[in-house]
Each structure stands twice: as C-alpha cells, then as structure tokens.
Short mmCIF file of the C-alpha atoms (twelve columns), coordinates in Angstrom:
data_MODEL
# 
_entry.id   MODEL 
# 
loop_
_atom_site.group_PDB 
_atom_site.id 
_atom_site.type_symbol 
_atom_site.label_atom_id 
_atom_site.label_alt_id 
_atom_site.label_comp_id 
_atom_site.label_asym_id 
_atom_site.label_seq_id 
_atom_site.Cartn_x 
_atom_site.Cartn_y 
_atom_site.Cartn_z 
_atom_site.pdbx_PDB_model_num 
ATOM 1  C CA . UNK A 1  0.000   0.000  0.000   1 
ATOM 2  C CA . UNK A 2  1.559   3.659  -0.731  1 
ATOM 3  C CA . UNK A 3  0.841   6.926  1.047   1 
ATOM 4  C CA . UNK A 4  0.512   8.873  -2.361  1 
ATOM 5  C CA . UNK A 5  -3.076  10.479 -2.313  1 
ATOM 6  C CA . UNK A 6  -5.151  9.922  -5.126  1 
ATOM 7  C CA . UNK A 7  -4.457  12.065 -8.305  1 
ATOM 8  C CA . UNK A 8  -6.642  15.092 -8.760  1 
ATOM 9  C CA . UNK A 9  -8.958  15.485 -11.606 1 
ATOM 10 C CA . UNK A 10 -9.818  19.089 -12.479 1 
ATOM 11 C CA . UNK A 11 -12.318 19.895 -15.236 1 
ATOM 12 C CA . UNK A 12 -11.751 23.759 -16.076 1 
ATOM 13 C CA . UNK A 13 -14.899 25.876 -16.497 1 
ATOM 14 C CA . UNK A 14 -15.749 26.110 -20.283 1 
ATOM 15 C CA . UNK A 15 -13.376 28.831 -22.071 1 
ATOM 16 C CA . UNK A 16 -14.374 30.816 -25.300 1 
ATOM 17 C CA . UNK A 17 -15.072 27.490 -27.633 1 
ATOM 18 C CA . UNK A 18 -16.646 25.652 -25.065 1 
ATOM 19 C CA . UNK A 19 -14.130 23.630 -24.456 1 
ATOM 20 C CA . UNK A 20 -13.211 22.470 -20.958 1 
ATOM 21 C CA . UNK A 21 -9.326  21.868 -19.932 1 
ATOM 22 C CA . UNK A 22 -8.744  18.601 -18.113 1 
ATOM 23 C CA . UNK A 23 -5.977  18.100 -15.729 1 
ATOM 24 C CA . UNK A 24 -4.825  15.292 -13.362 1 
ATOM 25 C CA . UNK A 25 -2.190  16.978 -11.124 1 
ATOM 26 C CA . UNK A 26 0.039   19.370 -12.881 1 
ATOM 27 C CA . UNK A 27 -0.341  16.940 -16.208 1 
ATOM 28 C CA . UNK A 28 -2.730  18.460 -19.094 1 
ATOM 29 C CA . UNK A 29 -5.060  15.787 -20.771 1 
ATOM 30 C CA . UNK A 30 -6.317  18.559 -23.098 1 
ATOM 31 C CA . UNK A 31 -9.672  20.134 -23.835 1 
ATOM 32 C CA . UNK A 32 -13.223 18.241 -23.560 1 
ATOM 33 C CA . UNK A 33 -15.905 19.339 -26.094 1 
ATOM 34 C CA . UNK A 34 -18.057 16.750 -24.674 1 
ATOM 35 C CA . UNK A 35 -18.749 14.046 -21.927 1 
ATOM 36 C CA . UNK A 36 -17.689 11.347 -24.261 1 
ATOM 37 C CA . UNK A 37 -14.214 13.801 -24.543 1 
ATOM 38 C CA . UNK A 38 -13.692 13.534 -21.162 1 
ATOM 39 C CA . UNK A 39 -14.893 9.569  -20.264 1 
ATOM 40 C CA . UNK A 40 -11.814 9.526  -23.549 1 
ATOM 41 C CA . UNK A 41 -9.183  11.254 -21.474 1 
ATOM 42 C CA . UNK A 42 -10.115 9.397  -18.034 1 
ATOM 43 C CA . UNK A 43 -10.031 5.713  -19.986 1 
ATOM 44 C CA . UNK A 44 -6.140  6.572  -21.350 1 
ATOM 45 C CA . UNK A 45 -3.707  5.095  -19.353 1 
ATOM 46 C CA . UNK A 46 -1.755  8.717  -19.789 1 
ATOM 47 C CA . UNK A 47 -3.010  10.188 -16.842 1 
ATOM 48 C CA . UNK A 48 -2.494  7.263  -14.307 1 
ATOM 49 C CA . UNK A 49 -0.576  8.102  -10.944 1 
ATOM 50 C CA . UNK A 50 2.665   6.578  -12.094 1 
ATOM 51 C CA . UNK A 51 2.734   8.998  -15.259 1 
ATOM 52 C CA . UNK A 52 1.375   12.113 -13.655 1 
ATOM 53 C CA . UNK A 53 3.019   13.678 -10.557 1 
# 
C-alpha cells in the first residue's frame, strides 16, 4: 500500500469554444468538447498516478 493520495482530476470551467481543460495533477489531458471527450481522457492510461506527478 503507498501513502501517495489519489491524483486530482480538475475539469476547467468552459473557455471561449466551449471547451473544458482537463488536468490530473500538474499533467494536461487537453480540452473536452463533450462528456464522451472527457470519459476519452479518463479511460487513457496517460493520466495514471505513475505517469502524472
């Protein structure tokens, strides 16, 4: 078992285009149009805890 905390997930408010900035941590995922977008970004194996932080 580890001490880490869980990562954070932070869906930005939408910006001009409507698109929404994801972030886990510090690490960008890139911009949701969409909630299929963002289930997209949170299925990739990019943003897991040993990648991001």
């Amino acid at each position: 078992m580890t001490d880490r905390p869980s990562p954070r997930i932070v869906v930005h408010p939408p910006s001009a285009d409507d698109g929404r900035r994801v972030q886990v941590d510090a690490t960008s995922l890139g911009v949701a149009y969409g909630v299929a977008d963002l289930l997209e970004f949170l299925r990739e194996p990019a943003w897991t805890p040993k990648k991001c932080g």
